[in-house]
PyMOL Python script that loads the backbone (N, CA, C, O; Angstrom):
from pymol import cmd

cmd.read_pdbstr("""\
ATOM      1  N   UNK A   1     -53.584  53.983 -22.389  1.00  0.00           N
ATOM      2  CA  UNK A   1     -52.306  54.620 -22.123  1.00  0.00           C
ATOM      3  C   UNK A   1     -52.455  56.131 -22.119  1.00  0.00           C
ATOM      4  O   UNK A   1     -51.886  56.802 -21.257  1.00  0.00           O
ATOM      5  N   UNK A   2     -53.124  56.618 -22.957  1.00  0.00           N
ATOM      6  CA  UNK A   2     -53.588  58.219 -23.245  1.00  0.00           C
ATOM      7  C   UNK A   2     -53.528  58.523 -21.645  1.00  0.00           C
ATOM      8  O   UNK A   2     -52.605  58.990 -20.977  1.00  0.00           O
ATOM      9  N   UNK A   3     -55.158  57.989 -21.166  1.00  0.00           N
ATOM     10  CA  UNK A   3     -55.924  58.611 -20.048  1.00  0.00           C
ATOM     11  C   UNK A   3     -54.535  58.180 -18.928  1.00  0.00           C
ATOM     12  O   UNK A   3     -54.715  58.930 -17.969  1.00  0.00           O
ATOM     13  N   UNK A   4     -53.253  57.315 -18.637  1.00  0.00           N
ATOM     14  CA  UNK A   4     -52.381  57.169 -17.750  1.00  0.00           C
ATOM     15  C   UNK A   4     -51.491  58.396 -17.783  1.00  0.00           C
ATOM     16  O   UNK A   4     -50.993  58.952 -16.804  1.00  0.00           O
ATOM     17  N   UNK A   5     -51.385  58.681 -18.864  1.00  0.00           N
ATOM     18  CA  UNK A   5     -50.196  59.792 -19.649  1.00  0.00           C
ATOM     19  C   UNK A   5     -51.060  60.728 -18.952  1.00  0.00           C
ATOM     20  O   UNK A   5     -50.477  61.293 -18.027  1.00  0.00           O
ATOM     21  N   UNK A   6     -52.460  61.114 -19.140  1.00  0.00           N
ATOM     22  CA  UNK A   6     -53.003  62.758 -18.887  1.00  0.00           C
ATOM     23  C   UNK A   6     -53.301  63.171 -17.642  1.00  0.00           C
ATOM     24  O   UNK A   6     -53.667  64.307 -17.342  1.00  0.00           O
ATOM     25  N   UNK A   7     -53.029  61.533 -16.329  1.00  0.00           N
ATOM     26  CA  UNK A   7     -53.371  62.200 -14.889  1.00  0.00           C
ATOM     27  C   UNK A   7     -52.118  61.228 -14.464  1.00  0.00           C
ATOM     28  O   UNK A   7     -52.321  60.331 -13.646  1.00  0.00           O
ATOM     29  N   UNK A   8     -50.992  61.401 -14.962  1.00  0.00           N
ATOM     30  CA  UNK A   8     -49.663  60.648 -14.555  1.00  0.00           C
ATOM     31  C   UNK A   8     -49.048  61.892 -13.840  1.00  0.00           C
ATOM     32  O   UNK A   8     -49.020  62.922 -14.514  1.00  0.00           O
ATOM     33  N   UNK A   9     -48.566  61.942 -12.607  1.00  0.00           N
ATOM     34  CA  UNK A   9     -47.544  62.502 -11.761  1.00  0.00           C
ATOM     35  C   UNK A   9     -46.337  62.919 -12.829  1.00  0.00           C
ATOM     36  O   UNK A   9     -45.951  62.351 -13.851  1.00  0.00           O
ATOM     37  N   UNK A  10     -45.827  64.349 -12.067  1.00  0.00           N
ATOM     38  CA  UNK A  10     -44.643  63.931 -12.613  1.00  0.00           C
ATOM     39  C   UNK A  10     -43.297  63.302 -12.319  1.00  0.00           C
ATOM     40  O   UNK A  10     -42.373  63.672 -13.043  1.00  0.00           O
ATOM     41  N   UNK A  11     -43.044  62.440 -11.406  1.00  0.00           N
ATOM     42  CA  UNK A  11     -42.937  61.505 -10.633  1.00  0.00           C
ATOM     43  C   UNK A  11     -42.677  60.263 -11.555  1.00  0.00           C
ATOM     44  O   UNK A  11     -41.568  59.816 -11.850  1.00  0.00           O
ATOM     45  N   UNK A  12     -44.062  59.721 -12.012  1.00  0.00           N
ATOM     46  CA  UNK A  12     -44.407  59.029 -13.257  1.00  0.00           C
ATOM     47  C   UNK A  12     -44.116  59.192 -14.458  1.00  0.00           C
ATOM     48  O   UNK A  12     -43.981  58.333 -15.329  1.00  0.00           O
ATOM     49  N   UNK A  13     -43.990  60.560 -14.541  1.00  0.00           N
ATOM     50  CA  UNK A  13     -43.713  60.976 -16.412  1.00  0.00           C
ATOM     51  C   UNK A  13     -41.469  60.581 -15.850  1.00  0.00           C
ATOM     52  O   UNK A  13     -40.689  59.846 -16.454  1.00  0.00           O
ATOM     53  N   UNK A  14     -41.250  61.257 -14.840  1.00  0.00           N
ATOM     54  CA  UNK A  14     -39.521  60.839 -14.976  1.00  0.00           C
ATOM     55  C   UNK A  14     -39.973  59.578 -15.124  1.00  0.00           C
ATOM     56  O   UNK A  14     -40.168  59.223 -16.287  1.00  0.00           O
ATOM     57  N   UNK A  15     -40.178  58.860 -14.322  1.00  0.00           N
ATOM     58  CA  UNK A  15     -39.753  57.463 -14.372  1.00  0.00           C
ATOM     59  C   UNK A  15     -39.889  56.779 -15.905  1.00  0.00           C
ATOM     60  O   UNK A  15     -39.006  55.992 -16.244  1.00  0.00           O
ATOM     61  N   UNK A  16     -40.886  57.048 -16.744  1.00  0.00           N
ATOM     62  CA  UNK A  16     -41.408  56.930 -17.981  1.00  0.00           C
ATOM     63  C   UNK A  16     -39.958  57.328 -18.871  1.00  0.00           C
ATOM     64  O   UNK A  16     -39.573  56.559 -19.752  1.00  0.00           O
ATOM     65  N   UNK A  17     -39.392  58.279 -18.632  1.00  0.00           N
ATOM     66  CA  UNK A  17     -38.407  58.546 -19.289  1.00  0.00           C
ATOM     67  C   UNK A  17     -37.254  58.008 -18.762  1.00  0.00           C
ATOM     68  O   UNK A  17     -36.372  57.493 -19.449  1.00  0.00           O
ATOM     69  N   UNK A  18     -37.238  58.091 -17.796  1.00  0.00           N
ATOM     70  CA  UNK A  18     -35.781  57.119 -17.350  1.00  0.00           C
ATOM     71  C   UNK A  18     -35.841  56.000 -17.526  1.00  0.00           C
ATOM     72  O   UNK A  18     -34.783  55.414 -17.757  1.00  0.00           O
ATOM     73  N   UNK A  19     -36.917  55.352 -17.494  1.00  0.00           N
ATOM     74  CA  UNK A  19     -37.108  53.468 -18.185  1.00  0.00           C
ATOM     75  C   UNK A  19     -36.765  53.738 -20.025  1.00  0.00           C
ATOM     76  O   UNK A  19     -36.385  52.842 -20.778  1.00  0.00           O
ATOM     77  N   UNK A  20     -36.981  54.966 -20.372  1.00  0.00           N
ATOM     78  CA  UNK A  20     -36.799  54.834 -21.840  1.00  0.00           C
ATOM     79  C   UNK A  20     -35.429  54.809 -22.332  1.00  0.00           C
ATOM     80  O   UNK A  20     -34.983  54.181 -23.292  1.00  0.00           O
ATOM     81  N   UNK A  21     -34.555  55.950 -21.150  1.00  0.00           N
ATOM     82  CA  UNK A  21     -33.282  56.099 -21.375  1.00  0.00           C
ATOM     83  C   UNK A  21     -32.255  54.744 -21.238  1.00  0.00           C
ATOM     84  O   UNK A  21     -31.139  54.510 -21.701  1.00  0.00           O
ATOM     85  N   UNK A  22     -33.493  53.715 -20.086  1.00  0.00           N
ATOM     86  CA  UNK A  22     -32.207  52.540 -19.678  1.00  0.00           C
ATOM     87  C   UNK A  22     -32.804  51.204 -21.066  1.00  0.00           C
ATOM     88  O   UNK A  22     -32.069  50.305 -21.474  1.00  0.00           O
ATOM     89  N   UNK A  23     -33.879  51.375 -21.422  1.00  0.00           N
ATOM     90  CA  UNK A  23     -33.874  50.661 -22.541  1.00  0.00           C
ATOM     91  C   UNK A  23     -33.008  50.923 -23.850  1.00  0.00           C
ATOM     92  O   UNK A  23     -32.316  50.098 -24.447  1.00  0.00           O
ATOM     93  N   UNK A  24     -33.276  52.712 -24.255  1.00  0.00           N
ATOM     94  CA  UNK A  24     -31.677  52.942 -25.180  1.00  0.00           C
ATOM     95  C   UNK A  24     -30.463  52.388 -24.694  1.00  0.00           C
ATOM     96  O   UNK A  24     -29.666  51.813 -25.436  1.00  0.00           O
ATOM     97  N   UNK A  25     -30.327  52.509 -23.715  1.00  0.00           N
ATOM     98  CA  UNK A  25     -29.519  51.985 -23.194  1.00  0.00           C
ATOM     99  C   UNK A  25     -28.318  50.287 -23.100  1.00  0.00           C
ATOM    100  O   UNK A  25     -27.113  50.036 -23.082  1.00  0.00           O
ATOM    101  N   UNK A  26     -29.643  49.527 -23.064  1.00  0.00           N
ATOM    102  CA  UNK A  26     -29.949  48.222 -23.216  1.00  0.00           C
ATOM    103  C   UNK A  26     -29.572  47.742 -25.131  1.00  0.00           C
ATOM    104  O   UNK A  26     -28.831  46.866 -25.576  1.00  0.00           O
ATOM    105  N   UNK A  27     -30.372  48.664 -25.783  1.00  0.00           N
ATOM    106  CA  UNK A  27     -29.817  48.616 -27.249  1.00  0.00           C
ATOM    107  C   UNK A  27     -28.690  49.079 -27.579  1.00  0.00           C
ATOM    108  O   UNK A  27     -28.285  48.717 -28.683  1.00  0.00           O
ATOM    109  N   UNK A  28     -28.035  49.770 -26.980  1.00  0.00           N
ATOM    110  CA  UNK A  28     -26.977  50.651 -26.964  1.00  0.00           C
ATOM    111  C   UNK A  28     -25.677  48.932 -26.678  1.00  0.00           C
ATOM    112  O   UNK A  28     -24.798  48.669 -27.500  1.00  0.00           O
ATOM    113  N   UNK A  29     -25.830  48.397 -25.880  1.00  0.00           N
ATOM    114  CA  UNK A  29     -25.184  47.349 -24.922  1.00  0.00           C
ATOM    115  C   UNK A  29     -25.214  46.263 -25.750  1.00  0.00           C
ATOM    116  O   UNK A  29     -24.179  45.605 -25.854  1.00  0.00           O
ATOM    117  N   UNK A  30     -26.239  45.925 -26.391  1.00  0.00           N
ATOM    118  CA  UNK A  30     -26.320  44.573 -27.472  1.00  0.00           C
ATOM    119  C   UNK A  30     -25.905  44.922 -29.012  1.00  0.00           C
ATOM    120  O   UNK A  30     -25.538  44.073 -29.825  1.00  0.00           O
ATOM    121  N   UNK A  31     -26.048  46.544 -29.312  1.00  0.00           N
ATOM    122  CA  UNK A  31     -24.802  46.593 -30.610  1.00  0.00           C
ATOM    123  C   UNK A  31     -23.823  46.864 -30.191  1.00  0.00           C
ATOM    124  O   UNK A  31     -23.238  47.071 -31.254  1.00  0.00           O
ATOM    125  N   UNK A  32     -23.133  47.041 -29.475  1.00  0.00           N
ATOM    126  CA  UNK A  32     -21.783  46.783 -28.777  1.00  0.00           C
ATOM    127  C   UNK A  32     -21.220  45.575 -28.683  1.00  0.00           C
ATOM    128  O   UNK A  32     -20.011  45.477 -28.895  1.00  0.00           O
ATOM    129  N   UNK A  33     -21.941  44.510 -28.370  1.00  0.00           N
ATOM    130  CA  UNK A  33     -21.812  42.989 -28.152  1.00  0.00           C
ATOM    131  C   UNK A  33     -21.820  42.802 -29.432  1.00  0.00           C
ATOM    132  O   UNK A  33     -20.718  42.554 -29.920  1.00  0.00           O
ATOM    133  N   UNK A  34     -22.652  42.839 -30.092  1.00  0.00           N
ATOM    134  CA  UNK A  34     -22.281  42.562 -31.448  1.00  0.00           C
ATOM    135  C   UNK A  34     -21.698  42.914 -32.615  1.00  0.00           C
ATOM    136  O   UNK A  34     -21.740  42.274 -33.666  1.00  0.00           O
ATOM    137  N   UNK A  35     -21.061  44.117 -32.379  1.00  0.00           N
ATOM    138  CA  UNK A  35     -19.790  44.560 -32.934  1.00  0.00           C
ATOM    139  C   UNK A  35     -18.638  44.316 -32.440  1.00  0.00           C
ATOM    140  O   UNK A  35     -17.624  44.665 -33.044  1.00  0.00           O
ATOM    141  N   UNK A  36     -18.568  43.411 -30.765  1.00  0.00           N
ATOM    142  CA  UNK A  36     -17.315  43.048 -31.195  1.00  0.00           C
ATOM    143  C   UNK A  36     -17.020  41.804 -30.998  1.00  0.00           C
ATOM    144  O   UNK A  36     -16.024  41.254 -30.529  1.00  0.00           O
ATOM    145  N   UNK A  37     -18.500  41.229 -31.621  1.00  0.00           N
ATOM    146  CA  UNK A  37     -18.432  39.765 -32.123  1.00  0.00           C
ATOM    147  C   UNK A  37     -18.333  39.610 -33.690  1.00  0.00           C
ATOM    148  O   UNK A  37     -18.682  38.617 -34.328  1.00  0.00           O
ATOM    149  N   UNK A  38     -17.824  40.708 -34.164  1.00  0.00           N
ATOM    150  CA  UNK A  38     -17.501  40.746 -35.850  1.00  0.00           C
ATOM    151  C   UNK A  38     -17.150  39.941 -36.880  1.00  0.00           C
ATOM    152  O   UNK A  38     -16.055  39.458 -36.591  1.00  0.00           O
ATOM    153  N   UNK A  39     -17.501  39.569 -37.883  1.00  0.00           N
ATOM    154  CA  UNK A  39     -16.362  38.390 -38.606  1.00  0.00           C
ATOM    155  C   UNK A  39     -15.536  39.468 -39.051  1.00  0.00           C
ATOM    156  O   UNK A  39     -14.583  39.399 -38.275  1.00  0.00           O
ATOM    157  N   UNK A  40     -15.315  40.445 -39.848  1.00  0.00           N
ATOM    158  CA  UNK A  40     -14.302  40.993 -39.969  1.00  0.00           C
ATOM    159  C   UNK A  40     -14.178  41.980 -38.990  1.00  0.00           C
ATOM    160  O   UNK A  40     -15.073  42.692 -38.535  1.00  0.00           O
ATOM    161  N   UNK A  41     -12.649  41.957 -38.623  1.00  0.00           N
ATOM    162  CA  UNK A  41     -11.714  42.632 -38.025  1.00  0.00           C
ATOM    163  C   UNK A  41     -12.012  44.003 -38.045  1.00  0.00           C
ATOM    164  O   UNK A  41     -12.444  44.584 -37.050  1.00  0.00           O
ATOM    165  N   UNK A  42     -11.765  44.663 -39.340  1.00  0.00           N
ATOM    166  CA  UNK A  42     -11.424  45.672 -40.062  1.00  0.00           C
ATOM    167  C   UNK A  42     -12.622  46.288 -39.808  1.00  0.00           C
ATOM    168  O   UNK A  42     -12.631  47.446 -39.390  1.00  0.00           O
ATOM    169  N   UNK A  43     -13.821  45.563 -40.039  1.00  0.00           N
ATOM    170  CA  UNK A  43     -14.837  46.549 -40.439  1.00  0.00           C
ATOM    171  C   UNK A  43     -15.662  46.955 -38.750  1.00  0.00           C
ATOM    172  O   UNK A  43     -16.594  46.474 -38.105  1.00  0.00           O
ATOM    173  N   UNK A  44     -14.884  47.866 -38.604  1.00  0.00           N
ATOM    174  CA  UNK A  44     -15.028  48.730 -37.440  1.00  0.00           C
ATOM    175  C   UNK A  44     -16.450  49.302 -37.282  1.00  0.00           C
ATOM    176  O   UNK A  44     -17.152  48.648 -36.512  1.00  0.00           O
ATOM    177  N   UNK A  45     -17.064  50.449 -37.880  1.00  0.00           N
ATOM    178  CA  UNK A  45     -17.953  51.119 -37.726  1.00  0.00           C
ATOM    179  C   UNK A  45     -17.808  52.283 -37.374  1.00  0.00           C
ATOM    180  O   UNK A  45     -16.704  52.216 -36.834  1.00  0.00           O
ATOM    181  N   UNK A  46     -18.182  53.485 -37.274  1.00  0.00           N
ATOM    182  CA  UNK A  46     -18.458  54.557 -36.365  1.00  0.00           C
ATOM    183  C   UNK A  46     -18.892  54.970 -35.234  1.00  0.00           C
ATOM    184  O   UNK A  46     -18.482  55.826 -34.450  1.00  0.00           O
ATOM    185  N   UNK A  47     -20.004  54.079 -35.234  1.00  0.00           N
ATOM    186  CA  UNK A  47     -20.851  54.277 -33.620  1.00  0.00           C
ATOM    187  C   UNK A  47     -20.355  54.332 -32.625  1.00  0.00           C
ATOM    188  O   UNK A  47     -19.814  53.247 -32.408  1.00  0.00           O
ATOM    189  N   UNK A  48     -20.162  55.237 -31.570  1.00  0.00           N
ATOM    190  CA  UNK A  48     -19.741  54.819 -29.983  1.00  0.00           C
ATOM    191  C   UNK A  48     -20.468  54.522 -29.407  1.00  0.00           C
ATOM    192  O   UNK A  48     -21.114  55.300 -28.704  1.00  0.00           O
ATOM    193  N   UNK A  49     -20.705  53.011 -29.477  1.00  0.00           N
ATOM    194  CA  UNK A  49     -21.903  52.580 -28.686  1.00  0.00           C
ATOM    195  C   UNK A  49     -21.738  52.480 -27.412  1.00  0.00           C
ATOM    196  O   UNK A  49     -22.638  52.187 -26.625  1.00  0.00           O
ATOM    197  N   UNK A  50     -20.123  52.808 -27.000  1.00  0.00           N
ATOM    198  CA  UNK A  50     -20.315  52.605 -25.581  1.00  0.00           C
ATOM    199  C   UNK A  50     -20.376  53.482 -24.737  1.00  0.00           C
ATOM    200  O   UNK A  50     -20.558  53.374 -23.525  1.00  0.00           O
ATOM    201  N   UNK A  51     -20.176  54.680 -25.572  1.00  0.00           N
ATOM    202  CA  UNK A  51     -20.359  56.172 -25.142  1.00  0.00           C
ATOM    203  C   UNK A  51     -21.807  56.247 -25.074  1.00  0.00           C
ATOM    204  O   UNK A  51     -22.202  56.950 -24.144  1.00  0.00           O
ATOM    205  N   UNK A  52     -22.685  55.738 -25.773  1.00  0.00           N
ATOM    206  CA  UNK A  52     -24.309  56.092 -25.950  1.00  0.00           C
ATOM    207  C   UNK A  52     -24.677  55.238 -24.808  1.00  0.00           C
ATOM    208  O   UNK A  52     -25.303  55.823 -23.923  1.00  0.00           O
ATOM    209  N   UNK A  53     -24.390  53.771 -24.593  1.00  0.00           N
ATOM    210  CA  UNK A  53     -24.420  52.812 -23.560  1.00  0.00           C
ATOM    211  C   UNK A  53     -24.120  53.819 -21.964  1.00  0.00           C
ATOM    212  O   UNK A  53     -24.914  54.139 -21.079  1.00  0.00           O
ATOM    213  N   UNK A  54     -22.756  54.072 -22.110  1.00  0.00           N
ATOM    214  CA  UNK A  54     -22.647  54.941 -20.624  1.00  0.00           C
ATOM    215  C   UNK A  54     -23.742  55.864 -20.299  1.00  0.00           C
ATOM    216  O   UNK A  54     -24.305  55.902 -19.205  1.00  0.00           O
ATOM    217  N   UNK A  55     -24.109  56.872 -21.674  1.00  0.00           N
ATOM    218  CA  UNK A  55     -24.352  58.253 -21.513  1.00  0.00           C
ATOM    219  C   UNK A  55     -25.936  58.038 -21.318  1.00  0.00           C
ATOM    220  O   UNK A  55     -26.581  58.883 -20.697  1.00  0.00           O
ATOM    221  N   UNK A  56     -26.583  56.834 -21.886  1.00  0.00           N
ATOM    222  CA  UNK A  56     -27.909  56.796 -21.795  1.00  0.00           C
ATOM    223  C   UNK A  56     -28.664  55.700 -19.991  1.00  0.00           C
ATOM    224  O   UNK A  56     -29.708  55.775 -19.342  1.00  0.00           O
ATOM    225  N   UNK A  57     -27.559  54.949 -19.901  1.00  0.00           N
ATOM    226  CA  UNK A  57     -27.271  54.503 -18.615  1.00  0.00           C
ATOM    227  C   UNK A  57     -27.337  55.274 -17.293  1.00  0.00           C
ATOM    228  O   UNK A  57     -27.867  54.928 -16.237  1.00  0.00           O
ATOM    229  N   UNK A  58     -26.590  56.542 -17.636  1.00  0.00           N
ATOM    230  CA  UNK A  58     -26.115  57.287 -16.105  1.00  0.00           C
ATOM    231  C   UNK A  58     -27.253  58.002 -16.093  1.00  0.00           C
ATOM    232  O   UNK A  58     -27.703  58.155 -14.958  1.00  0.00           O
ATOM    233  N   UNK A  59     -28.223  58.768 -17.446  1.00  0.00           N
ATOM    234  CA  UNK A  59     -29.036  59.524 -17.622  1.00  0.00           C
ATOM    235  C   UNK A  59     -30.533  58.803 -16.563  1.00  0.00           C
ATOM    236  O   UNK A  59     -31.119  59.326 -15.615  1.00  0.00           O
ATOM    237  N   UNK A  60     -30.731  57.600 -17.157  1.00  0.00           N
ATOM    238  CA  UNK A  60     -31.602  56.898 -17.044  1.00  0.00           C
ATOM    239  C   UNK A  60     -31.771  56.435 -15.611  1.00  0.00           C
ATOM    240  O   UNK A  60     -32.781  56.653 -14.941  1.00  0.00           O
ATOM    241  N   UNK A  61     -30.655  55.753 -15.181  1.00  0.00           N
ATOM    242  CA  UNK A  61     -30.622  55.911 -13.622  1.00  0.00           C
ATOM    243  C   UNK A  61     -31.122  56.647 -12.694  1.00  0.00           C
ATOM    244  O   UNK A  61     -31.958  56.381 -11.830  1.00  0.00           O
ATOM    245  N   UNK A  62     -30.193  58.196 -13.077  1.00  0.00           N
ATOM    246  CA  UNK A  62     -30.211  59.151 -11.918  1.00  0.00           C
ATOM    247  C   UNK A  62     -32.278  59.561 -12.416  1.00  0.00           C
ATOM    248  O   UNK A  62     -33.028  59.636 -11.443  1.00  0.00           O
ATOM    249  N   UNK A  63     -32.774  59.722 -13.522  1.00  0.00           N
ATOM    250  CA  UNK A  63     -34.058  60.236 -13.897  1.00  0.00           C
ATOM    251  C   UNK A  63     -35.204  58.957 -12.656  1.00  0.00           C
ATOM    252  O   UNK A  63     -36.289  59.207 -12.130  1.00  0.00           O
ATOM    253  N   UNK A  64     -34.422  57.762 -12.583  1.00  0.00           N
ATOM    254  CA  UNK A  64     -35.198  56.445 -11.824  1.00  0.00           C
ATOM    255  C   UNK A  64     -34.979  56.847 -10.548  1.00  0.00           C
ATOM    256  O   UNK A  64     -35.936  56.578  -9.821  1.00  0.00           O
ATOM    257  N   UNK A  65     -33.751  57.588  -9.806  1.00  0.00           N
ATOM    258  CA  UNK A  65     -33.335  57.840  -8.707  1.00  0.00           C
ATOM    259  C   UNK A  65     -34.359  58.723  -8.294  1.00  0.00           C
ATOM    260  O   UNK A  65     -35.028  58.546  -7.276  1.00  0.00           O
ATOM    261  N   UNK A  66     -34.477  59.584  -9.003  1.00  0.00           N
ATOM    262  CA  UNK A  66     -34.887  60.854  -8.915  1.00  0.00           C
ATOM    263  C   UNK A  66     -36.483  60.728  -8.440  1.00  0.00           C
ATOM    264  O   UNK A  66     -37.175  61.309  -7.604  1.00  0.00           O
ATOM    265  N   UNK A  67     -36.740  59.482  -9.576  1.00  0.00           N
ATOM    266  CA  UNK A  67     -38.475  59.380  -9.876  1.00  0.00           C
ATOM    267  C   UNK A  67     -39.172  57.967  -8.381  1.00  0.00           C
ATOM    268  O   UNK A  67     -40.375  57.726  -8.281  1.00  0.00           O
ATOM    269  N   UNK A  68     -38.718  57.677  -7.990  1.00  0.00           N
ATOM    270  CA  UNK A  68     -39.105  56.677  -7.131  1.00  0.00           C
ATOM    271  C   UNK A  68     -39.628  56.910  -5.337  1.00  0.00           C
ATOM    272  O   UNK A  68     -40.306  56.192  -4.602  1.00  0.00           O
ATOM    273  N   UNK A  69     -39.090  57.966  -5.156  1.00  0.00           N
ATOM    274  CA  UNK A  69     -39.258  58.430  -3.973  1.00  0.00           C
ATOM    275  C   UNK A  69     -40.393  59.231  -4.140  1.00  0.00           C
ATOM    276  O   UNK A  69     -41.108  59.157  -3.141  1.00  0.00           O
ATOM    277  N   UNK A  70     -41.015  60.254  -5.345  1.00  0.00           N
ATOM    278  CA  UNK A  70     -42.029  60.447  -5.576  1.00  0.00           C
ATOM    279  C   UNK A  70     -43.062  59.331  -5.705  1.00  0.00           C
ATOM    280  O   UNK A  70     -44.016  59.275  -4.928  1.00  0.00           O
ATOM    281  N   UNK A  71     -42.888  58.501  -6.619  1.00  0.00           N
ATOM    282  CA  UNK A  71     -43.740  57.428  -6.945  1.00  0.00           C
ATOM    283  C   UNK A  71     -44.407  56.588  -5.334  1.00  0.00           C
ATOM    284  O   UNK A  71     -45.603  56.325  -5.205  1.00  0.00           O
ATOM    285  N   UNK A  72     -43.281  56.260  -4.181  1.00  0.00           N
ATOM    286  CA  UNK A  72     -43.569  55.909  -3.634  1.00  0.00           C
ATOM    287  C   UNK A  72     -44.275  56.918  -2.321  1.00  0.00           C
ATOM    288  O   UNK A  72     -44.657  56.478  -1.237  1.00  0.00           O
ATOM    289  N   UNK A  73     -44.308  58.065  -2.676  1.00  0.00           N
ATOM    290  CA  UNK A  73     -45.005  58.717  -1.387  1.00  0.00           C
ATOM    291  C   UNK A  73     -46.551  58.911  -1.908  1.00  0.00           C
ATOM    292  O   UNK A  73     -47.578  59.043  -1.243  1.00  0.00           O
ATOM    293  N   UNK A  74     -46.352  58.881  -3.365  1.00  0.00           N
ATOM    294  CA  UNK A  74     -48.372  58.584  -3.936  1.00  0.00           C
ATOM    295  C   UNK A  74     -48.000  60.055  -4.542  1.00  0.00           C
ATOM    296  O   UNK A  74     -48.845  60.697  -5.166  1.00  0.00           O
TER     297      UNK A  74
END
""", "prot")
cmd.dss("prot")
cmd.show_as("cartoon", "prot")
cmd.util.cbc("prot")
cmd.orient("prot")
């Protein structure tokens, strides 16, 4: 992984990060699901997971948008 990381495009390094942002992402989406599959009601939480869900989503995308048209010209 080193030697991929040290002659990776940067092309490759977005995409690397935008797959990271849509996996936060992805975790972001399943404690959401499971907070509001709660047994108690009440016990709310703090987290905006769906704010982190959106915010790591739109990030992650546009970084994949961005990174693919490089990737595919080499």
């Amino acid at each position: 992984m080193h030697e991929f990381l040290t002659f990776a495009s940067e092309a490759d390094m977005i995409a690397l990060w935008g797959a990271s942002f849509l996996l936060c992402a992805g975790f972001a989406l399943v404690m959401e699901r499971r907070r509001a599959r709660r047994a108690q009601i009440d016990g709310v939480g703090w987290m905006p997971w769906t704010g982190l869900f959106l915010i790591c989503a739109v990030i992650g995308g546009g970084l994949l948008a961005v990174a693919i048209p490089g990737i595919i010209r080499g």
